[in-house]
C-alpha positions, -999 to +999 in steps of 0.1 A: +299-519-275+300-478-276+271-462-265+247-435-282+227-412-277+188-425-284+179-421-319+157-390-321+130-376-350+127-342-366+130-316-343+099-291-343+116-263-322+084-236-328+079-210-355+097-212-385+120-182-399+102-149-405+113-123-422+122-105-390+133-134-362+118-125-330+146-127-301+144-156-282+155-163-249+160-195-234+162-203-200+186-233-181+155-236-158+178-255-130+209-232-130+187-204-123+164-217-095+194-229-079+210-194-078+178-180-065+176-209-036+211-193-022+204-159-032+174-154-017+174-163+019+150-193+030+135-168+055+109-156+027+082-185+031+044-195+021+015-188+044+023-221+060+055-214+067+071-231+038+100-220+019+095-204-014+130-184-016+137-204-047+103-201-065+100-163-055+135-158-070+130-175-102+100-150-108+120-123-101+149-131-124+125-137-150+108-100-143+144-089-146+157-104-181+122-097-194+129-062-184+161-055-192+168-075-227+128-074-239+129-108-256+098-119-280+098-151-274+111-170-241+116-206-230+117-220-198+143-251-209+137-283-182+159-313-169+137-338-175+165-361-175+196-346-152+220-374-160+207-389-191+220-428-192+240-426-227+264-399-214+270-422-183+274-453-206+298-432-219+319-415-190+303-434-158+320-405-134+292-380-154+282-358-126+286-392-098+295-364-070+259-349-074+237-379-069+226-383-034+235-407-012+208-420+003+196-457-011+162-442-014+174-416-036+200-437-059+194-421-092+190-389-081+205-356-080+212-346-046+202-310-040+192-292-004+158-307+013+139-275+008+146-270-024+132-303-036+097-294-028+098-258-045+111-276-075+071-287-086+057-253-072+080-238-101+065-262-128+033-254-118+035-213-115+055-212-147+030-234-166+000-216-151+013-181-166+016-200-202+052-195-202+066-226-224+079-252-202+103-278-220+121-310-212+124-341-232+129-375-219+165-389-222+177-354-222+191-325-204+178-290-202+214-282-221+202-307-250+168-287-254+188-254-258+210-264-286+184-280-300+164-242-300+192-224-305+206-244-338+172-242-353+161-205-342+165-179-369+184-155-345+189-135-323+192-161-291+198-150-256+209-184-233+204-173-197+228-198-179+255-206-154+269-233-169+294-229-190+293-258-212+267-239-230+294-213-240+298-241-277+265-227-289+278-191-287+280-182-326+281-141-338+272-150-374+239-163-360+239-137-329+239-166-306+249-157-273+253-166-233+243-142-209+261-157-179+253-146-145+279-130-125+254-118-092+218-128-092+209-117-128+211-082-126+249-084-135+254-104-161+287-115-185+275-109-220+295-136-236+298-134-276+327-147-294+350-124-287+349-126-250+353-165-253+389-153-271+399-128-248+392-153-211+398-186-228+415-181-264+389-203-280+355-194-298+323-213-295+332-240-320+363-247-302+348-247-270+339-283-267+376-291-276+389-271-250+367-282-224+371-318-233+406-318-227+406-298-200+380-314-176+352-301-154+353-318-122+318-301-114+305-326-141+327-356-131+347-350-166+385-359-160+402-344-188+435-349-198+461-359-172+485-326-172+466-309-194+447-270-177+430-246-194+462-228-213+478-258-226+445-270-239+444-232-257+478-235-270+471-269-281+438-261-301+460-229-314+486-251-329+463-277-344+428-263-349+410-291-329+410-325-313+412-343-344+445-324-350+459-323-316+453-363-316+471-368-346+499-345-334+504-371-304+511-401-329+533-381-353+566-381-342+577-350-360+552-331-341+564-308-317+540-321-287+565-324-259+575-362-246+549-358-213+523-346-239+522-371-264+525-398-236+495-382-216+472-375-250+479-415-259+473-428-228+440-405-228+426-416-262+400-443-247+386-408-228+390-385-260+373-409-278+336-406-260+341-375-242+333-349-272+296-368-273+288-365-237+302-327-237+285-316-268+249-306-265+226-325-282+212-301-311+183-321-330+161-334-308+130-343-308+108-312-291+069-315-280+049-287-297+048-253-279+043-221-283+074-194-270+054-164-274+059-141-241+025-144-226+002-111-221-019-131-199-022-160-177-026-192-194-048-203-167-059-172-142-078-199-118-046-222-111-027-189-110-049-172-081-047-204-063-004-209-068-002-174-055-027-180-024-014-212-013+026-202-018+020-165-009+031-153-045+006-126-050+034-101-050+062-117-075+039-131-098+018-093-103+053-081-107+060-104-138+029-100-151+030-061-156+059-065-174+047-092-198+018-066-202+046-034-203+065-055-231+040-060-251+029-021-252+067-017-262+066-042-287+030-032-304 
């Protein structure tokens, strides 16, 4: 029996459309407190002598994009489930190579010990200053940025390194990825036609292309033979999957021999694989409220985060430029 997805209700992404959309930015929460864990060195630690490289980071790279691409609204987008059961029961290699491998962990993703800990200290901070914190059960962080980015009015910013997300980059609705390239002071502004010019596919392709080309990282095999440019050429010459698939049973097509045999031989993996790929974009979503905070959600938690993680300096630092964008924006 094929698996899917859990069934899911109305999505209630946040503010309807306006007449003016504000700009949203959406965070993949993970991807960026993981570059700040090994960009930041594990030397800067709390009073107690804990690490907080990740947690400091993550405040500073939110400073940063606040800064530099002034967004009205901002999402901090959550893994509540990392590797959500459906996409396993679909491709059971899904992201295998990350769990960890101690029985006391099975289940979860393996990531360094003192990263673990900071992981909550980031939930807490970033709830604390009222930004909007969301994950939904069954689902990955990816899942809850479709989700805002199909429904958002426009413009939408997606700060992320992975670059699955690169399917939900759409100029008609000035969707785009802002991909880190070092820290998140340089990063790739990817649109549609950057997607052409590095991979010669645009966001609606993308899936396709990254289907049949595999991503080891996420325990995807792809199709045997088949790298990034003969996936391109392939999605050139037939449009999509759909077309490419029913180039390997016509036998007037002008696949090669070695690529109708390896496309055949692939279809029980073609045939699941664009559901676990694609990112879920109509899920359910808790009510929330994106609106940049001016001021912290709760100051008394706050005071005490930054005391007992010796945040004091990082979290003032955010907080006047939430105050600076909002005299910009009034």
């Amino acid at each position: 029996m094929t698996a899917t997805p859990p069934a899911t209700s109305t999505a209630a992404p946040g503010p309807g459309p306006a007449a003016t959309a504000p700009r949203l930015m959406l965070l993949d929460t993970a991807s960026l407190y993981f570059r700040a864990y090994f960009g930041v060195p594990d030397s800067v630690r709390s009073p107690d002598g804990q690490p907080v490289n990740a947690v400091r980071g993550l405040l500073e790279f939110i400073t940063r994009l606040v800064q530099d691409h002034a967004p009205d609204h901002l999402v901090a987008c959550w893994d509540a489930d990392w590797r959500p059961q459906w996409r396993v029961d679909l491709i059971p290699t899904y992201k295998t190579h990350r769990l960890a491998a101690e029985p006391t962990t099975e289940g979860q993703e393996e990531v360094p010990d003192t990263l673990s800990p900071q992981v909550p200290v980031i939930a807490a901070v970033l709830d604390a200053l009222g930004i909007a914190r969301i994950g939904v059960p069954d689902y990955e962080a990816d899942d809850v940025i479709g989700t805002l980015a199909t429904h958002h009015p426009a413009p939408v910013d997606i700060v992320t390194g992975d670059r699955d997300l690169f399917q939900l980059v759409d100029d008609a609705r000035r969707v785009r990825v802002l991909y880190p390239i070092k820290g998140v002071g340089s990063l790739q502004l990817t649109d549609e036609a950057l997607l052409v010019e590095k991979y010669g596919v645009t966001g609606s392709q993308y899936v396709d292309f990254a289907v049949l080309r595999g991503d080891p990282s996420d325990g995807l095999p792809g199709v045997v033979g088949i790298g990034e440019k003969t996936a391109t050429k392939l999605i050139a010459q037939y449009g999509d999957l759909a077309g490419i698939q029913a180039a390997a049973v016509d036998l007037d097509s002008k696949l090669t021999p070695a690529q109708r045999k390896r496309l055949i031989e692939g279809a029980a993996y073609l045939a699941v694989a664009p559901t676990v790929v694609s990112v879920a974009t109509d899920i359910p979503l808790p009510t929330f409220d994106p609106t940049l905070p001016t001021e912290p959600l709760d100051p008394i938690t706050l005071e005490e985060l930054s005391d007992r993680w010796g945040l004091a300096t990082p979290i003032k630092r955010l907080l006047d430029t939430l105050a600076d964008a909002k005299s910009q924006r009034s």
